[in-house]
C-alpha angles and dihedrals in degrees: 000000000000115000085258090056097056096039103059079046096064093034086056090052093053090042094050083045100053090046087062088044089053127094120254095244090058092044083062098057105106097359137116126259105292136198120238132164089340087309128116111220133195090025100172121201107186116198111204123237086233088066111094119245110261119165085210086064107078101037081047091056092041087052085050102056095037092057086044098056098055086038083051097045091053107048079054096062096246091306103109140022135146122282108172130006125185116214117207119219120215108239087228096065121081123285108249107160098296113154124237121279113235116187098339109110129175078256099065086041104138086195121018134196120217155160121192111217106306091332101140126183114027124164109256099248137168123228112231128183120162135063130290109303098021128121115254125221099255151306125266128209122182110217088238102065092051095045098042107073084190086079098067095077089057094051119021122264101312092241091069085037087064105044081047089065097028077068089050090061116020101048100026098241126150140233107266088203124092116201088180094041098037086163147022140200111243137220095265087056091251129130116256127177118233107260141115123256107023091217088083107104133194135135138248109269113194124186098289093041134276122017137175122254089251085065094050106040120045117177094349087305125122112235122232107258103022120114128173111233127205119234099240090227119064147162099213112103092198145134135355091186094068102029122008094167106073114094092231099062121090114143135037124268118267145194100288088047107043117123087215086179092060113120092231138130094248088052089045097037111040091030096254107312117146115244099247079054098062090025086066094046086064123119085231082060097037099055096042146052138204126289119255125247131010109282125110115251121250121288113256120275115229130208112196107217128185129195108240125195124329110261119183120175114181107215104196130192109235093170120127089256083080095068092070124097083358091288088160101056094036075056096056100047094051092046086054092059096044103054083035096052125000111045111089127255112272094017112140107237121194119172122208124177128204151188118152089338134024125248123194108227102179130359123229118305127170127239113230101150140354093281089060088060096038082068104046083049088065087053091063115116111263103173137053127235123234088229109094088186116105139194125194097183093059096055093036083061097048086050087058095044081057103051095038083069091079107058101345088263138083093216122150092355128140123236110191092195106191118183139155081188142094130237122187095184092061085115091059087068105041093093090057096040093052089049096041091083084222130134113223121194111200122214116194114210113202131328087300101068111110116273093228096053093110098051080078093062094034085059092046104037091245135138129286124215130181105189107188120221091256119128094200088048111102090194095115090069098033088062087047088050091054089053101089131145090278093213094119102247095139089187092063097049130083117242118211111230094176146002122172135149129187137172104240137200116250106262087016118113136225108218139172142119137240134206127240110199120212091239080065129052109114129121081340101183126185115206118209116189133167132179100229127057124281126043121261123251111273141218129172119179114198114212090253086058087261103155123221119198138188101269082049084067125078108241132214113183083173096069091002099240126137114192123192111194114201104228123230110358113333112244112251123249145062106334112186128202126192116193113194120194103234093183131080103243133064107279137196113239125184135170133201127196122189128163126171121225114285105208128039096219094057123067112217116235112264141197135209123190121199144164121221091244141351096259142014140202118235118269095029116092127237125225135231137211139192118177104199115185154147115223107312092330120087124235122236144220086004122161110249131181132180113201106200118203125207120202087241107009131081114254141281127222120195131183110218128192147197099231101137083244132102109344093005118084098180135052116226101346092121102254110114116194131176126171122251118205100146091116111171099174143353125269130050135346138199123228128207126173124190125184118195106192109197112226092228091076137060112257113194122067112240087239141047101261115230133063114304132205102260107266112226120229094193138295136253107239120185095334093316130111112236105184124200123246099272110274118268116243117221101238116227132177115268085193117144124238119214100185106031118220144271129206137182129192148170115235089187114226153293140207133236131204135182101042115164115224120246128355100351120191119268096279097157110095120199118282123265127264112247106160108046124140139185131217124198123210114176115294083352131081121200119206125195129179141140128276114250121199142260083247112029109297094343127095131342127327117211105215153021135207113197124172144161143198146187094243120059090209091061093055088045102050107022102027081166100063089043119120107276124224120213107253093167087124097039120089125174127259133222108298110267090040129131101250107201113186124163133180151163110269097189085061087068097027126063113187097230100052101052117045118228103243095231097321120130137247103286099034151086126191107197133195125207136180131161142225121211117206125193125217090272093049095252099161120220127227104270114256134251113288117263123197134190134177114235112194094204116117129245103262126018095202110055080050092055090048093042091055085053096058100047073045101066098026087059083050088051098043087053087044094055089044093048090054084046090058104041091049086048090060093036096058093043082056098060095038096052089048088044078053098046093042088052089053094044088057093047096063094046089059098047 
């Protein structure tokens, strides 16, 4: 073990130590809802500066919470319920007492409330993004909806609407509705309508009033115009996870009332297992048990917290340690751009530098126009020190003293702490930095810097960054330009359009183009920097033909930048920019394109990038995330891209999709995902997502992605149909682009550990399945999936295992005594691909043998699920289960003989009334001739 080694050990120790020494409430700063006691703690609800002020909002969200937390604790069985919430105040709205926020931003919300320029109306939904029994990203909740009564007839009381969606995202379950399946054909071949439990009754209601089904549903297809109403009473008690709305339900739904055969994402998404199934495997359920007695826990507590003015203090490394690979001037140029263009309009900036001790180069000062940040830019570190010994804590500390100027606290202030140092005392600071209420984004500069920097963001909620020593790697601004307010007014914020660097040849050029949307324009700026003296030529097209040349830029020799800001809105369109090296001698080029929004009533298109979890363990993948919108509504069939950078390795770029298939859960809801498992080394790596969106399709889904409280069409009240208010559309722009759109973002950086040094053995298995379906025709089942790879969701996996069985637990618990299907044809396809298989299942099942788990006489219900292996017989997860209803009956043989024999008894049966017939006549006929013979004598005789 190296010196290094032992020393962030031990620095790791004192830091685990002093965490349990510390006090709960600390242990809260920065960190995500936790569970204590039965009580969730640190709950944030974040109110966005767009949403108008209304003194009705915040009691309305306080009711809300409080009738959730004794609903919750219910359903749960009395496990769970909310003890404090934190409500964030917009800094827009009027000062009334609030206290001061400290780290909590819009960003961190766990639950935001939003309206997005004018949109009214909205369903309240959760993104989700991961798989069954994963955490989602966060609940929305339109102002609207929690300021208009009238919605709650619609929805259901907004207390059960919102455990409903705290489900959503705290325990990883899925809706059990299906607006696009609203019914389903069962196993008994009958119509039933999608819903859990089944318990749940109501009737088919068409235009004119109630129908039968017949009259809905012709030749398996809805009719225009039909709906199926709920009766409002009911007996059924589940589930909150398809209607919360009805009186009657007050639990999920288990194992006993599941509808398994229900065409719905928890069925899809978690293979069949009931909610109250995947809800009780959770770590919330698993570390705590319910409360004693029978009394209801205590309503939630609320703190009331308002974002004060913006405070950014820059807390630069000045050690010995900057003057390697040109970190310092690579520093300075991205401190530049980011007090030139990134911080907002009216933010408080202070700049301290540091080695073994801080120094305060400049105190607060306001930004109010170009010339203010011209001056904090002077203030800037151009030296370094002799001293290679650093301290973060020291210049932490001066960055406090610097904040607290403003009103005597820290509060709610901002630390950009950038280092390519160590520091083995970090420990000695933690307690000051928990109970600074500042937020402190950490940028590590190079391999050197210390292993246990980010613990300092991970305690704080800030950023994390990772900046490679590569001179040609723009990833130090990029992570600047990442670093914005956080309070969610998109208007106010810069968005980044381009960011690329090359090494390039003396008298070669660097050349490309990049696209200014017409949702974007304003204060659009392009960056220029180089690593030797003297600018590039430079060359900057306009999409009207207009020509920029190097005396139009602004140029800095001092940080070798040269910035060229559009005036008045760029015009939209293809800009290109051609840089040619000038010098002798190889040269680092890099560009740098931001714009802001350029009209108020239409959101710019935005990207987050983001990794599954800070650190991973080699050999599992890790998993990548881009989150590209407009407004509230995704945006589809994008290009995305994800560029991963090693400390020593050249880098990795990805494409990642939102196909519904591997890393991605959900189909079309804008959050593209891929797996990443090309580890070269151990230690930290950068990550960079850039999403290119061609003008020729249509970029933004009909719907909100996520899983949405179910919306009610009316009830059914003592026999009379009572119909909602017609559901509100969220309005979006149809607006067409002509020229498409480009983004580029930071997604910070993670760390990998485990890495085995030089060549290793395959030890990545094929990905697993998690969108396969089954269709039943008649005796046949058809199967379709995607294809997953040899490694993950790359290449070409060799084999795959399907079976199938009667009884759904088999298939669940014990996949390899499942009935196998014969596969020997089918070979897998590129991964990505559409997989189609389809078989006989009454080849590989006989009636008799295996007993029909509840279904009736002429009919199977069947359950399938697949395996994938790659060349070196690394075995995927099994997917998800799959199940399909075959009309066919148990054994062909007793019904063929059974038809032979109505057969010849109706040919019996014609055969016997034929004889009967012909004997009939037969006889008329004698008897008549006997008559006629005894009239014929008698005449005679006469």
């Amino acid at each position: 073990m190296t010196y290094r080694d032992n020393a962030g050990t031990v620095c790791r120790l004192k830091i685990a130590a002093l965490l349990v020494a510390l006090s709960p409430e600390l242990l809260l700063v920065g960190a995500e809802v936790q569970l204590q006691d039965n009580g969730y703690n640190g709950l944030l609800i974040a109110i966005n500066p767009q949403a108008s002020e209304d003194r009705n909002l915040i009691p309305n969200i306080k009711e809300m919470i409080t009738e959730a937390s004794f609903y919750l604790f219910n359903a749960t069985k009395r496990r769970v319920f909310f003890r404090s919430i934190k409500i964030l105040i917009p800094a827009t709205w009027k000062a009334n007492n609030y206290s001061k926020a400290k780290q909590e931003s819009y960003e961190k919300a766990n639950v935001k409330v939003t309206d997005w320029y004018g949109t009214r109306g909205g369903d309240p939904y959760t993104l989700q993004y991961r798989g069954c029994g994963k955490e989602g990203k966060y609940i929305y909740f339109s102002p609207d909806f929690l300021l208009n009564d009238d919605l709650t007839a619609d929805y259901g009381s907004r207390g059960r609407v919102f455990v409903h969606e705290w489900a959503h995202l705290r325990w990883g379950v899925f809706d059990e509705y299906n607006n696009e399946k609203p019914f389903y054909i069962n196993g008994q071949n009958q119509i039933k309508v999608t819903r859990c439990s089944s318990d749940i009754t109501g009737m088919f209601v068409c235009e004119k009033g109630p129908c039968p089904q017949e009259n809905c549903i012709i030749s398996k297809l809805f009719q225009e115009g039909c709906t199926f109403i709920y009766n409002r009473t009911q007996n059924a008690t589940a589930s909150i996870m398809f209607m919360q709305s009805l009186s009657s339900v007050v639990e999920f739904c288990n194992a006993s009332t599941h509808n398994r055969e229900a065409p719905n994402l928890q069925n899809q998404r978690c293979s069949l297992r009931s909610t109250w199934d995947v809800i009780s495997d959770s770590a919330d359920f698993n570390h705590s048990f319910p409360m004693n007695g029978t009394g209801l826990p205590p309503p939630p507590t609320f703190s009331l917290v308002q974002a004060g003015d913006k405070v950014v203090c820059l807390v630069l490394d000045v050690s010995s340690r900057m003057a390697e690979a040109d970190r310092l001037l690579r520093l300075q140029q991205a401190a530049e751009f980011y007090l030139m263009q990134i911080v907002e309009m009216h933010t408080f900036v202070g700049i301290v530098s540091f080695n073994s001790k801080g120094e305060i180069r400049t105190q607060l000062r306001r930004i109010n126009s170009d010339d203010d940040c011209k001056l904090l830019v002077s203030y800037l570190p151009a030296t370094v020190s002799a001293e290679a010994e650093t301290s973060f804590c020291s210049g932490l500390k001066r960055g406090f003293e610097v904040a607290e100027k403003l009103n005597g606290k820290a509060y709610g202030s901002v630390m950009i702490l950038a280092t390519g140092g160590e520091d083995e005392r970090v420990s000695d600071c933690l307690l000051a930095v928990l109970s600074s209420g500042s937020t402190i984004h950490t940028i590590a500069l190079g391999s050197s810097a210390d292993e246990n920097l980010e613990e300092l963001s991970r305690l704080t909620g800030g950023l994390k960054f990772f900046v490679p020593d590569k001179s040609n790697s723009n990833s130090l601004i990029d992570a600047f330009g990442r670093i914005s307010s956080g309070n969610g007014d998109i208007l106010q914020q810069r968005i980044q359009l381009a960011s690329t660097g090359e090494s390039v040849k003396p008298h070669q050029q660097l050349e490309n183009t990049v696209t200014v949307d017409s949702a974007v324009g304003n204060d659009t700026t392009f960056l220029v920097t180089w690593q030797t003296r003297g600018p590039p030529e430079i060359v900057l097209l306009d999409p009207s033909g207009r020509k920029y040349h190097t005396h139009n830029f602004i140029v800095s020799e001092a940080v070798r930048t040269a910035r060229l800001c559009v005036p008045g809105t760029a015009k939209p369109g293809l800009w290109a920019y051609m840089l040619n090296n000038t010098h002798h001698s190889l040269q680092a080029l890099t560009v740098t394109v931001t714009s802001r929004a350029s009209r108020p009533a239409q959101p710019p298109a935005t990207v987050e990038a983001f990794v599954e979890t800070d650190s991973m363990s080699f050999p599992h993948p890790m998993t990548v995330y881009a989150n590209v919108r407009k407004g509230l509504h995704p945006i589809l069939d994008a290009m995305v891209t994800a560029t991963v950078e090693p400390e020593d390795e050249d880098p990795v770029t990805l494409k990642l999709f939102d196909d519904g298939a591997g890393a991605d859960v959900i189909k079309n809801d804008g959050i593209y995902s891929r797996y990443f498992f090309s580890f070269a080394v151990n230690g930290r790596y950068s990550l960079k997502v850039h999403v290119n969106h061609s003008p020729s399709i249509s970029a933004l889904g009909h719907t909100i992605p996520g899983s949405h409280a179910m919306y009610v069409p009316g009830y059914i009240a003592n026999g009379h149909i009572q119909m909602n208010a017609p559901r509100r559309p969220v309005g979006r722009s149809e607006e067409q682009q002509k020229w498409g759109f480009s983004r580029i973002i930071s997604g910070g950086s993670f760390s990998v550990l485990g890495v085995p040094a030089g060549p290793h053995p395959d030890v990545f298995p094929p990905c697993k399945i998690i969108d396969l379906e089954a269709v039943a025709v008649e005796e046949e089942v058809t199967l379709s999936w995607t294809a997953p790879g040899e490694d993950f969701d790359q290449g070409q996996a060799n084999s795959y295992e399907i079976r199938m069985s009667k009884k759904l637990q088999n298939i669940q618990d014990d996949f390899n005594n499942a009935i196998l299907v014969n596969t020997s044809k089918l070979s897998p396809q590129q991964a990505g691909t559409k997989e189609i298989f389809t078989f006989l299942p009454k080849l590989f099942i006989n009636g008799p043998e295996h007993p029909l788990d509840g279904e009736t006489q002429g009919s199977h219900r069947v359950y399938v699920a697949i395996r994938t292996t790659d060349k070196n017989s690394l075995e995927s997860a099994v997917s998800n289960i799959a199940q399909a209803s075959l009309f066919v009956p148990h054994n062909s043989a007793p019904v063929l003989a059974r038809d032979r024999l109505i057969l010849k008894g109706t040919l019996t049966a014609m055969v016997f009334m034929g004889i009967i017939c012909v004997t009939i006549v037969v006889t008329h006929c004698i008897l008549n001739k006997k008559k006629a013979d005894r009239n014929e004598n008698g005449t005679k005789l006469l």
